[in-house]
C-alpha positions as CSV (number, residue, x, y, z in Angstrom):
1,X,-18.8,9.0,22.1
2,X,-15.6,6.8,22.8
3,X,-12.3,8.1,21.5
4,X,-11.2,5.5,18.3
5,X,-8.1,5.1,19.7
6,X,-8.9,4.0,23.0
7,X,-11.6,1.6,21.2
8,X,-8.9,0.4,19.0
9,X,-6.4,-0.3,22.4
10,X,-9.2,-2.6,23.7
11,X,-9.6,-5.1,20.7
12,X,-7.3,-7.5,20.2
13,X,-6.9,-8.3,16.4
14,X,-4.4,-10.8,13.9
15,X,-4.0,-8.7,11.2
16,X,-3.1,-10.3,7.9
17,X,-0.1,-8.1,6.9
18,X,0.0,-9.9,3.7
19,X,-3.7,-8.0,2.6
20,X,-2.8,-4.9,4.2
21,X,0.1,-4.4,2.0
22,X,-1.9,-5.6,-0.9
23,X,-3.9,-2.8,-0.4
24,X,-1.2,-0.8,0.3
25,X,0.5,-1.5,-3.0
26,X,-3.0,-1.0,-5.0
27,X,-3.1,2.4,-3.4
28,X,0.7,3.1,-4.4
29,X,-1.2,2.6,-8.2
30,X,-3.3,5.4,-7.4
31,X,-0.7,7.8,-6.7
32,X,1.5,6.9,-9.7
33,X,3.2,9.7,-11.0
34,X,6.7,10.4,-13.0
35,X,6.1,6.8,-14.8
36,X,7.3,4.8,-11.4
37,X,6.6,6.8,-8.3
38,X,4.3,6.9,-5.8
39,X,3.2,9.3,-2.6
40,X,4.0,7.4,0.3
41,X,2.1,8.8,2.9
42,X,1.4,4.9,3.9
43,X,2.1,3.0,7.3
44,X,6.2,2.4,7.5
45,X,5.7,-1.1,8.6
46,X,3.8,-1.9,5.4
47,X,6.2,0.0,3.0
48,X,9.3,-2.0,4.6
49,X,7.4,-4.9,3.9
50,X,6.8,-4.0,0.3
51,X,10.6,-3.3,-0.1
52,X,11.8,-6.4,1.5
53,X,9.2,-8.3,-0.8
54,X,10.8,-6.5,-3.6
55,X,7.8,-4.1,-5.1
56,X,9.4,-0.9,-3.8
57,X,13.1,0.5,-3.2
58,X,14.4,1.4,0.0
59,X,11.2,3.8,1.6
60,X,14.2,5.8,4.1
61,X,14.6,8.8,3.2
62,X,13.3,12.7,2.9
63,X,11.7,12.6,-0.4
64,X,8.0,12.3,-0.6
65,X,7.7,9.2,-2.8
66,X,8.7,5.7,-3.4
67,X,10.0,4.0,-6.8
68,X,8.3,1.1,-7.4
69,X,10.1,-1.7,-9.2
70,X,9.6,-3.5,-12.0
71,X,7.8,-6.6,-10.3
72,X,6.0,-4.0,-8.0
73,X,4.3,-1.8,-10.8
74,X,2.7,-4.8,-12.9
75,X,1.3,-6.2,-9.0
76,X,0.2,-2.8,-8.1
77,X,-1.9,-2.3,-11.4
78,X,-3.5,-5.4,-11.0
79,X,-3.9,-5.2,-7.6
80,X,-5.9,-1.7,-8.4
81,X,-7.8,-3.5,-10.9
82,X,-8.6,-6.2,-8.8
83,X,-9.9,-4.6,-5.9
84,X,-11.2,-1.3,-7.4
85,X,-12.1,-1.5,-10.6
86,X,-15.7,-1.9,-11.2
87,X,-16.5,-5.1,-13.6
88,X,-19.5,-4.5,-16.3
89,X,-22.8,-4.7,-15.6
90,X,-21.7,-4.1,-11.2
C-alpha cells in the first residue's frame, strides 16, 4: 500500500479555503463548551482565517480553545445545521 502522504505530495489540488473553514467553523459548533468556546485542535491556517474573518479571537496562545465571537457562534450553528443535521424524512 502507498504511504497517504507521499500520495497526497503527488496531486496537485486548488483547495477552496473558503469551504474548508466553513467546515471548520461547523466543527468548532461541535465542540462548544463554556457557552463560547471551542477545542481547537484544527489546522492553524484555517483558524487564522477564521479570526481575520472575524468568527474567532486571536487562536495564539497555550490554552486549548478558541472563543468564538458573536458573528462566529450564530455562523457556526448554522453552519452545523446546514451541513450535518439530518432533514426529515432523509
Amino acid at each position: 500500500m502507498t504511504d497517504p502522504a507521499l500520495m497526497a505530495s503527488a496531486v496537485v489540488m486548488d483547495v477552496d479555503e473558503d469551504k474548508v473553514d466553513d467546515v471548520v467553523l461547523a466543527l468548532l459548533w461541535l465542540t462548544l463548551h463554556d457557552e463560547r468556546l471551542a477545542w481547537k485542535g484544527f489546522d492553524w491556517g484555517a483558524l487564522n482565517r477564521l479570526h481575520h474573518k472575524g468568527m474567532i479571537l486571536d487562536p495564539k496562545g497555550k490554552v486549548k480553545s478558541v472563543v468564538l465571537t458573536e458573528d462566529g457562534l450564530r455562523r457556526s450553528e448554522a453552519l452545523f445545521t446546514e451541513l450535518f443535521v439530518q432533514k426529515p424524512g432523509q
